[in-house]
C-alpha positions, 0 to 999 in steps of 0.5 A: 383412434375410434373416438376420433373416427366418430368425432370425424363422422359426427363433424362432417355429417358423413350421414348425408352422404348415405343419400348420395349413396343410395342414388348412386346404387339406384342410378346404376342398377337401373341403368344396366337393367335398362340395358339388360330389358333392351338387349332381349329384344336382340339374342345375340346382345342378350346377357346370358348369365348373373356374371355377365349381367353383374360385370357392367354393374361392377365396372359402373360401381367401381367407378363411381364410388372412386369418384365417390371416394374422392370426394370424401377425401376433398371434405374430409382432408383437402379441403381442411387445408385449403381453408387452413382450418387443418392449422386450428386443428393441429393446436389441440392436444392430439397427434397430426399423424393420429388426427389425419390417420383417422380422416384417412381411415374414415374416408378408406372404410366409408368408400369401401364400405360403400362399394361392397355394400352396393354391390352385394345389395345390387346382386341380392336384388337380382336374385329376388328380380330374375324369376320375374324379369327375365334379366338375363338367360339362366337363373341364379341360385342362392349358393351362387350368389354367396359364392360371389361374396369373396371377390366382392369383398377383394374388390370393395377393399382394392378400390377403396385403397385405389381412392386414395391415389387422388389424393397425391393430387389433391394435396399438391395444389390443395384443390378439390376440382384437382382431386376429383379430376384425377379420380375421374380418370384414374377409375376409368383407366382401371375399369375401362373395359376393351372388347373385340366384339366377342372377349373383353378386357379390362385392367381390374381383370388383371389380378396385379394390377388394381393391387399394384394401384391399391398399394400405391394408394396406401403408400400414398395415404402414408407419405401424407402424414408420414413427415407431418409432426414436423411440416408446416402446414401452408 
């Protein structure tokens, strides 16, 4: 199975995508900390915590690296059908269900590889900037920070399989645009954030909820191979 994961990695070039990753990471640390910078000119808007100043770069993550995650699916998986080259593939001697578990595998660990490893890169730099930024109100110690480390990793692994949903999508019509259409919008659903002017709420608040989504994502990546042995590809 590993062998097949890095043949997949080497036959998409997945190593470009580290590009697209640092521009995402880049993009949106830059953004909030353009909020954060523009906000102390007004007290009442200004973030008063690491917590505070790390939940729009969460939400800002989470979203993009679904859509992210997408996108990867539509190389790895849709796309390979849309232009029949999955029929090429399926004539060598390996499994159907080994070969697209491996692709599944592949685009799950990239997608929450990369989330956690952009956020918890987001919260480092942020430690490093506070003292001399001033980003937000307090400071932020080092055993804070490694306290965060459980709940990004929770997060990085419930998003990762919540990328997955799209691909329901995305094998009915054997579409990219419809695959990462559907992930636009599955990733602001759950990170949409409500706020009253004073609490705000947001689905992936609620525990059971992005782990409800995260299971039906799994389930979904099943059911795509699950009768595969036996299907024709069209």
């Amino acid at each position: 199975m590993i062998h097949l994961i890095k043949l997949e990695w080497r036959k998409h070039q997945m190593w470009r995508y580290f590009t697209s990753f640092f521009f995402c990471v880049i993009s949106i640390y830059g953004f909030v900390v353009l909020i954060s910078l523009d906000s102390k000119n007004d007290i009442d808007a200004a973030m008063g915590s690491f917590h505070e100043f790390m939940t729009p770069v969460i939400i800002f993550s989470n979203i993009t690296f679904i859509i992210f995650g997408s996108v990867i699916l539509s190389r790895l998986i849709i796309s390979e059908f849309r232009t029949k080259t999955m029929e090429v593939l399926f004539t060598y001697p390996i499994k159907r269900k080994k070969l697209l578990f491996a692709k599944l595998t592949l685009a799950y660990l990239f997608t929450a590889g990369s989330l956690f490893a952009g956020i918890w890169f987001m919260q480092l730099i942020t430690y490093f900037l506070q003292p001399s930024l001033g980003l937000f109100e307090g400071t932020v110690s080092f055993q804070e920070l490694v306290a965060t480390f459980p709940k990004t990793v929770t997060n990085a692994l419930m998003m990762g399989a919540i990328a997955l949903i799209p691909l329901f999508f995305g094998m009915r019509k054997k579409s990219t645009a419809t695959t990462i259409t559907s992930a636009v919008i599955i990733s602001f659903l759950v990170n949409a954030t409500v706020s009253d002017g004073g609490a705000t709420f947001s689905l992936a608040d609620v525990v059971i909820i992005p782990l409800i989504l995260a299971l039906l994502g799994i389930s979904i990546a099943y059911l795509s191979f699950r009768n595969i042995n036996v299907k024709d590809v069209k």
